[in-house]
C-alpha positions as CSV (number, residue, x, y, z in Angstrom):
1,X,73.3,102.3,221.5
2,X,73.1,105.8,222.7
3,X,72.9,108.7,220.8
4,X,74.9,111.4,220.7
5,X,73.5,114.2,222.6
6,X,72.2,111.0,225.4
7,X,75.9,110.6,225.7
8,X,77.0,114.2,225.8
9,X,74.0,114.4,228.4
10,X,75.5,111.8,230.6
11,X,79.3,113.2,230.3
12,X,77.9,117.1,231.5
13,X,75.8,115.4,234.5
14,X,78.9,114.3,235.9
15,X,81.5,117.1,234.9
16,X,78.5,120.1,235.1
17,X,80.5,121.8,237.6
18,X,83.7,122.6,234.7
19,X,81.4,125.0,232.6
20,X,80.5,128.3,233.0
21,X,78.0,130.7,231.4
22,X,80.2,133.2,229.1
23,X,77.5,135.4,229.2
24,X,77.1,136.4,233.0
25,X,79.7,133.8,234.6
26,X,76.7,131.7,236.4
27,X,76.4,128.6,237.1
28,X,74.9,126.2,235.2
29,X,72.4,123.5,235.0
30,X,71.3,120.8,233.1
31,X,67.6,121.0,231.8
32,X,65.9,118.7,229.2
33,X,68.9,118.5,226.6
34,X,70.2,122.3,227.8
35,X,72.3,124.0,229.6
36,X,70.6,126.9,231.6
37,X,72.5,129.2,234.2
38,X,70.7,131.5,236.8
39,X,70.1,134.3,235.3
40,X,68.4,131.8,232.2
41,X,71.1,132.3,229.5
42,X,70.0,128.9,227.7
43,X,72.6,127.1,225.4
44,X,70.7,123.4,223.8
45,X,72.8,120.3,223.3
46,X,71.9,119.7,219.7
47,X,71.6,116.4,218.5
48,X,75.7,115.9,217.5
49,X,75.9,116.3,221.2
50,X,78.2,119.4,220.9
51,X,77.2,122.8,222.7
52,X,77.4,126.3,220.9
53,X,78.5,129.2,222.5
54,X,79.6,131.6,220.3
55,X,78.1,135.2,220.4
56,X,79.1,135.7,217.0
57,X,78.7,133.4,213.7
58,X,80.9,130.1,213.5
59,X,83.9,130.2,211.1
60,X,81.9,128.2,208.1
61,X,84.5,129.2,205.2
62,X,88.1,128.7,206.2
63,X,88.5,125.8,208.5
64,X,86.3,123.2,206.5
65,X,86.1,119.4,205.9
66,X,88.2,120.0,202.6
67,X,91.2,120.4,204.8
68,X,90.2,118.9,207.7
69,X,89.6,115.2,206.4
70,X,93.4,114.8,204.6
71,X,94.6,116.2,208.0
72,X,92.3,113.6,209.5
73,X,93.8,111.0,207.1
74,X,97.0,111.8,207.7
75,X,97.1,112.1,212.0
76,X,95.3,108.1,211.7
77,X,98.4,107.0,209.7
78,X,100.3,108.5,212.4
79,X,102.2,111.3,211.2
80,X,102.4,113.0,214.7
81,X,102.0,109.8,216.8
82,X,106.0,110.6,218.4
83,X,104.7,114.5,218.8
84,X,102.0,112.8,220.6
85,X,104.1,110.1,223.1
86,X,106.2,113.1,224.2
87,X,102.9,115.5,225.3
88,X,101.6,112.7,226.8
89,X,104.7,112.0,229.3
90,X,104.0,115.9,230.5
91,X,100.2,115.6,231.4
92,X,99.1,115.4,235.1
93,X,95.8,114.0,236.5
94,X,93.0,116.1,236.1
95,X,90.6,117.4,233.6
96,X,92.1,118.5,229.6
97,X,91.1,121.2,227.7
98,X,92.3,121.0,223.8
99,X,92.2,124.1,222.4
100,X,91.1,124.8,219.0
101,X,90.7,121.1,218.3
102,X,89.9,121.1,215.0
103,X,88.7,117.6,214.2
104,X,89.6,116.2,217.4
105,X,92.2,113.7,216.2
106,X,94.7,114.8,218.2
107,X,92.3,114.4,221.5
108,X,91.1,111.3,220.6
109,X,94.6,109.6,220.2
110,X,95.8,110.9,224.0
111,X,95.0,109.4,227.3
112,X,93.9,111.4,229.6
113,X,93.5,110.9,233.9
114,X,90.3,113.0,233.8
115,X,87.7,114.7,231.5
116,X,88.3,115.8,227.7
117,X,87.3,119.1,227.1
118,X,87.2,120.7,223.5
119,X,86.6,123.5,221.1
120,X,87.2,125.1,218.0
121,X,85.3,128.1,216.3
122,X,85.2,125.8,213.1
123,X,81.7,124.4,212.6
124,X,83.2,121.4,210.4
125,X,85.7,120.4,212.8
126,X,83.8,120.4,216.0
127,X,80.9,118.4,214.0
128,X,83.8,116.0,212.6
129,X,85.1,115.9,216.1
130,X,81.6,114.2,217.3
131,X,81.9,111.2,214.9
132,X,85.1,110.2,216.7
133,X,84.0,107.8,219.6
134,X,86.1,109.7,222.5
135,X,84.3,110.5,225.9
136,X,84.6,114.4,226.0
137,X,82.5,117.6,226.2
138,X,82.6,119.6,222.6
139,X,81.8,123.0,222.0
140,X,82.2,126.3,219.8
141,X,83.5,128.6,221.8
142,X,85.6,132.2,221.8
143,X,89.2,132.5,222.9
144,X,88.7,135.2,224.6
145,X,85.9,134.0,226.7
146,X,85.8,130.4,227.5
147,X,82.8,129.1,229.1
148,X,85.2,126.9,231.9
149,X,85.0,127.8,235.6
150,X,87.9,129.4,237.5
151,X,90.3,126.5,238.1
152,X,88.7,123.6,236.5
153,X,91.0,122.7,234.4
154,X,94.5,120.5,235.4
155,X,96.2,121.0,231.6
156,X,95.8,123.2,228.6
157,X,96.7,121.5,225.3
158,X,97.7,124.6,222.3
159,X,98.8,122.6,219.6
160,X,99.6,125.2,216.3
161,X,97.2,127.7,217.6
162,X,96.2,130.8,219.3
163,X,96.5,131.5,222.9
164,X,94.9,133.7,225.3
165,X,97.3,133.7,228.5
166,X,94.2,135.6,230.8
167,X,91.8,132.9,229.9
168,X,94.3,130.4,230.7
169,X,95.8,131.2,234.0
170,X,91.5,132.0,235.7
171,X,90.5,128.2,234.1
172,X,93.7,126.6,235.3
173,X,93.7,125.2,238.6
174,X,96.7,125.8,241.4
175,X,100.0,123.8,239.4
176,X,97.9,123.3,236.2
177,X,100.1,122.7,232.7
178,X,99.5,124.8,229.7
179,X,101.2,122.8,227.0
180,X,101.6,124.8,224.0
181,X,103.3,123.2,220.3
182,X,104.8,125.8,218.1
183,X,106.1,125.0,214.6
184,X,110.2,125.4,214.2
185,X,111.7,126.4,210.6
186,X,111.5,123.3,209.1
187,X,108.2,122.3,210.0
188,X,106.5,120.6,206.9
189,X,109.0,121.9,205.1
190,X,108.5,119.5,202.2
191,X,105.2,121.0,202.1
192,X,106.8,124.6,201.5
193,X,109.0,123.5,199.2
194,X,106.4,122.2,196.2
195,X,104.3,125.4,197.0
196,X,107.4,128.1,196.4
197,X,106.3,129.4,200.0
198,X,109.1,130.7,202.1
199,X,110.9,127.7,204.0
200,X,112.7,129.4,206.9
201,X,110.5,131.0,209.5
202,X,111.0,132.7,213.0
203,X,108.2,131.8,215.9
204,X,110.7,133.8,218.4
205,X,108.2,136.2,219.1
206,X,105.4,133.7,220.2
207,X,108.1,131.6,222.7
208,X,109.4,135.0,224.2
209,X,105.4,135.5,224.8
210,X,105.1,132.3,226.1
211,X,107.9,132.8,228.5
212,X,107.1,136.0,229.9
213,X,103.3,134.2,231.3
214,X,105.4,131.1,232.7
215,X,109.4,132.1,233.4
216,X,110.1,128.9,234.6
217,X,108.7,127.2,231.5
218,X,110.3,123.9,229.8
219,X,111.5,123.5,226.0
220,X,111.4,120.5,224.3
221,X,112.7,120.3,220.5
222,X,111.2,117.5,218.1
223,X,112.3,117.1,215.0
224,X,111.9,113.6,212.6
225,X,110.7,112.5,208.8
226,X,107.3,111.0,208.5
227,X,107.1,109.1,205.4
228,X,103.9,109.6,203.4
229,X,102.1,106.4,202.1
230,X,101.2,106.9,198.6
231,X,98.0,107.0,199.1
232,X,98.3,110.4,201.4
233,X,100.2,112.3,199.3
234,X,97.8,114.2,197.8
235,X,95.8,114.4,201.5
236,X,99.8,116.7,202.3
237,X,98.9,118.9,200.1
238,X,95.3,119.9,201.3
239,X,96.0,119.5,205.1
240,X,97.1,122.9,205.6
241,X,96.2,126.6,205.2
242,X,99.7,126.8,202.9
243,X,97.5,126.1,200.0
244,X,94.8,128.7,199.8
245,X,97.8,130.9,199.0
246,X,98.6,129.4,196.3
247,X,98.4,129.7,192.4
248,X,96.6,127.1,190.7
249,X,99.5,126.4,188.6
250,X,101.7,125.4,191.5
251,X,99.0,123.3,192.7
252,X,99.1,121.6,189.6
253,X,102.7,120.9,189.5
254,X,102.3,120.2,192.9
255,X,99.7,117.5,192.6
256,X,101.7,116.1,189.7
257,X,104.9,115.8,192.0
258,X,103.9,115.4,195.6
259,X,106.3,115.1,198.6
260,X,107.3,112.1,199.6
261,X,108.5,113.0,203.3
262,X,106.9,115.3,206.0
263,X,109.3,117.0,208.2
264,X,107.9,117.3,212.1
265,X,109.7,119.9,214.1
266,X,108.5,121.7,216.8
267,X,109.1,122.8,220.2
268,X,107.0,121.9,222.9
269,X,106.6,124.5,225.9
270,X,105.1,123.8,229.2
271,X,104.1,126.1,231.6
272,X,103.0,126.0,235.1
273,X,100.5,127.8,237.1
């Protein structure tokens, strides 16, 4: 069996030509378990088989495997699989980039015509993301400077996070997709609910920024009620950022009564090129 960074050697030999350096925008290529550009900005495949970009520390403190492994739990049992059948009927043949992809979950359930692409700024997820047995390219990376070539990329997958509409329109090729997920008021409602957080909230803002990159862009609304096996229901209340908010009383109570239900609503947008 081969190991990780054999395989993640193997998938870049093929798909080389999809990365650039962030540093000076080269070229790269692939020497002894590295990737090297022209001008000899080096970046190693460490033994995970994930790359590491960043110019600045990984996020090691926020975004950990206390949160990420209920959320793991909780995608497996399939509380977004009909959020995930209705991306899936938008995406076009070519390569896929998942932004910010946390623990890879949500790459590793969709089919794709062409190379997976992936990365988060969150050390624990991209190293969770590796232990998933997906064929795809994983890397910490910045926003704001993706290591991608011009055009390489047929879709952009933004599910609940932050977009940077320059980086996406140079690494999209001619008619790519950027298909972006933003929560709607009720979303995990349930979840807001046993935490005394405010229920109702307002993402007008970020789909009036959205539409102003792509005016022709399409809206989808999705709204259902995942039932939570009982033996998730304390994974609900870890899988989210909600919590660190909140007072360890209400996390007590909270523990003591768990929700029963998830609501899913969102909108999906989807942009063209």
């Amino acid at each position: 069996m081969l190991k990780k960074i054999e395989k993640a050697y193997l998938f870049l030999e093929k798909n080389l030509e999809v990365l650039r350096c962030p540093i000076c925008q080269g070229k790269f290529q692939l020497e002894a378990n590295a990737l090297k550009c022209q001008n000899n900005h080096t970046y190693n495949l460490n033994k995970k088989g994930y790359v590491n970009f960043l110019q600045t520390k990984a996020d090691t403190e926020h975004y950990t495997r206390k949160m990420f492994e209920p959320r793991r739990r909780l995608i497996q049992a399939g509380m977004y699989q009909h959020l995930l059948t209705e991306i899936q009927k938008y995406f076009v043949s070519g390569n896929l980039l998942d932004v910010g992809t946390g623990e890879g979950s949500f790459l590793e359930l969709l089919k794709v015509d062409g190379a997976k692409f992936a990365f988060d700024i969150a050390k624990d997820g991209i190293e969770m993301a590796t232990e998933l047995e997906m064929e795809s390219f994983l890397s910490l990376a910045d926003l704001t400077n993706l290591p991608f070539a011009d055009e390489s990329l047929s879709v952009i997958l933004n599910i609940f996070t932050p977009s940077n509409y320059a980086e996406f329109h140079r690494v999209l090729a001619e008619s790519g997709l950027v298909i972006k997920i933003i929560p709607d008021k009720n979303y995990l409602r349930e979840l807001r609910e046993v935490y005394q957080l405010p229920v109702d909230y307002n993402n007008q803002p970020v789909l009036e920024r959205f539409r102003e990159e792509f005016p022709n862009a399409s809206q989808e609304e999705i709204e259902y009620q995942f039932e939570i096996p009982k033996n998730l229901r304390h994974d609900f209340l870890l899988m989210s950022p909600l919590e660190w908010s909140v007072s360890d009383e209400r996390k007590k109570f909270a523990k003591e009564n768990p929700p029963k239900t998830a609501t899913i609503h969102v909108q999906i947008l989807v942009g063209r090129k």
